[in-house]
N, C-alpha and C positions, 0 to 999 in steps of 0.2 A: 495658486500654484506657481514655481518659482519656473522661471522660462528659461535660467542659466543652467551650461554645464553640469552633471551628476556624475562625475566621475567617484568621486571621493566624501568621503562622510564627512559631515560636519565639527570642525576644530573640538567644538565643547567636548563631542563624543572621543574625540582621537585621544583625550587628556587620560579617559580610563584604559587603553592599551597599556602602558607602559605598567601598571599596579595589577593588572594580570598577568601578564609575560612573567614579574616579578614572582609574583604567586605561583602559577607553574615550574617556572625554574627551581624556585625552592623547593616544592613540593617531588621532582622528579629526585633533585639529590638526598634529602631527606630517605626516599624510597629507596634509592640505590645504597646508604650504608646502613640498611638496616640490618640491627643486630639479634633483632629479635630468633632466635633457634627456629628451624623451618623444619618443618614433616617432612617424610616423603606422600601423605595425600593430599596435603594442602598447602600452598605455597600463596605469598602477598607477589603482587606485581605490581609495576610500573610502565605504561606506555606513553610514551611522549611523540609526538607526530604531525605532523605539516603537512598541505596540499591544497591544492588550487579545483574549483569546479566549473563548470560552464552551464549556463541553462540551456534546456531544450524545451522542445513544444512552442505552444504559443498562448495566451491569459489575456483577459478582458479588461480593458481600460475604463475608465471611469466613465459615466453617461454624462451629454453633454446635450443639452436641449432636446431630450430622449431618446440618441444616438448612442450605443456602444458599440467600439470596436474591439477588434483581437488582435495582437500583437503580438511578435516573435519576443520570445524571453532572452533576451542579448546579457540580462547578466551575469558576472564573473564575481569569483567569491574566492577568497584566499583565506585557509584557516591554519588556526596552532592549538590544537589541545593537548587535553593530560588525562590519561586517565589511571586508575586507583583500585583493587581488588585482590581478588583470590584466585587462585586457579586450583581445580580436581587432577590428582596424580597427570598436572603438565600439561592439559588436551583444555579442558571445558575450563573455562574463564568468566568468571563475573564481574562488574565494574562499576564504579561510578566518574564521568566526566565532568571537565569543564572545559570552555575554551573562550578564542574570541573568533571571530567569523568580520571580514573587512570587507563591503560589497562594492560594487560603484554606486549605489545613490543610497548606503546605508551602512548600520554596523551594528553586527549582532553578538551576545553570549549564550552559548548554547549548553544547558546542563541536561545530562542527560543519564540513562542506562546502559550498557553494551555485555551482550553475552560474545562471546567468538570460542570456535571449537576447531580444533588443529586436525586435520586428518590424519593423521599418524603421529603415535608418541617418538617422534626423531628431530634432530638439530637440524634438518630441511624439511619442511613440510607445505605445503597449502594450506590456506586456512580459511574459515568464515565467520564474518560478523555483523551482528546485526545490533543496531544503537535506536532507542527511541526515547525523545523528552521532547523539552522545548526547547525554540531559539528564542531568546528575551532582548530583547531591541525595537529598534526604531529602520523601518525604510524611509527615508526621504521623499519628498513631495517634488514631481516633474512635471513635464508638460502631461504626460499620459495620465499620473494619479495623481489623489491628495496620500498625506504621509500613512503610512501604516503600523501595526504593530505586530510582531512576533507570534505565532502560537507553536501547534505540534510540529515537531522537528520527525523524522523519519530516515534511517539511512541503515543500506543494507551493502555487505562489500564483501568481495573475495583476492583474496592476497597469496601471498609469499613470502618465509619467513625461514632466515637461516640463523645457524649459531656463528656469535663474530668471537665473544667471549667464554668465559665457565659458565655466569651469570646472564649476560648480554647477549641478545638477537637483534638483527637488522630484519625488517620487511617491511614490502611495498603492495600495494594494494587498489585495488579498482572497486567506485563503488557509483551506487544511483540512491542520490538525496531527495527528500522532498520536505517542503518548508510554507507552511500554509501561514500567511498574510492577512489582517483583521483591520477593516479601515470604516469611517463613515465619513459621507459628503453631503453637500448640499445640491438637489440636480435642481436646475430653473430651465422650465419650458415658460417659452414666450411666444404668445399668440400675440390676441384682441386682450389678454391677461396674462402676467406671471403667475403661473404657478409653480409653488417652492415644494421639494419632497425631501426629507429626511434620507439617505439611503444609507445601511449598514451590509457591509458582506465581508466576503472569504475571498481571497485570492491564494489558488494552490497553485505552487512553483515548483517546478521536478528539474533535475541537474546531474549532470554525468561528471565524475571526475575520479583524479591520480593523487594521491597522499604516500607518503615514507615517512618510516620511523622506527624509533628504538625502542627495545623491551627491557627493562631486568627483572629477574625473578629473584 
């Protein structure tokens, strides 16, 4: 395990941001001149949106001559996604995501689902959303862990969303994520003998944070 600094993900990984952002970008403007004729019950959408999260709780570190501890979850997670659907007469909303997700000892892409449903059919409303897939990446290896991999992503959020354009909404939105982590190690107890264990587990990581962003319908 590496004993330097984890602030920031590894160069090789940073290389694939820029051909996602790319990907995004295009895909929101694409969405926005679409000419395709629209109902009034069903309508295509585009959401595009940004926001930063914090971990909470505290998660078990790797075992270390049959010693595990638990530790405060101090990371920080800054995301940019896109997401892609339909919406029912304006309210109920279906979707499909992407994004990329920048941790400090990691970096993730996260594809996923999302329903959200507006509380009232009006150009100011409240809203809810609830997104489930996975996050597909790499955590980096620290003093605490060996590296890990990606699984169920989980995220449930309530917002605010007003009319800026005809087409165009702004809103902002509060939400609580969870991001379950897949790792194996090797633990060595050392007596009168080593002995070597294979270990495979799950680390569940929960996260509170604030994202903004645009709509067009």
């Amino acid at each position: 395990m590496s004993n330097y600094p984890y602030f920031y993900p590894n160069l090789s990984a940073m290389k694939k941001i820029p051909i996602l952002l790319l990907l995004i970008v295009v895909t929101t403007c694409v969405t926005a001149q679409e000419t395709t004729k629209r109902s009034r019950t069903f309508n295509y959408f585009n959401r595009t949106e940004a926001g930063v999260s914090f971990g909470v709780g505290k998660f078990q570190t790797d075992k270390l001559n049959g010693i595990q501890k638990s530790i405060k979850n101090d990371e920080i997670i800054v995301v940019l996604q896109t997401i892609n659907g339909i919406t029912y007469h304006g309210r109920v909303g279906i979707g499909v995501g992407i994004g990329v997700e920048m941790w400090r000892d990691g970096l993730f892409f996260p594809i996923f689902g999302q329903l959200h449903y507006d509380l009232r059919p009006r150009d100011k409303t409240f809203y809810g959303q609830l997104s489930l897939g996975s996050g597909i990446g790499t955590r980096n290896s620290t003093t605490f862990f060996h590296q890990g991999n990606g699984g169920l992503m989980f995220q449930v959020g309530i917002g605010y969303k007003m009319k800026v354009f005809k087409r165009l909404r702004f809103y902002y939105e509060l939400f609580y994520k969870y991001q379950s982590i897949y790792s194996s190690y090797e633990d060595k107890i050392v007596t009168d003998t080593t002995i070597i264990r294979n270990i495979d587990y799950k680390v569940p990581l929960h996260f509170l944070g604030f994202k903004i962003g645009i709509s067009f319908y």
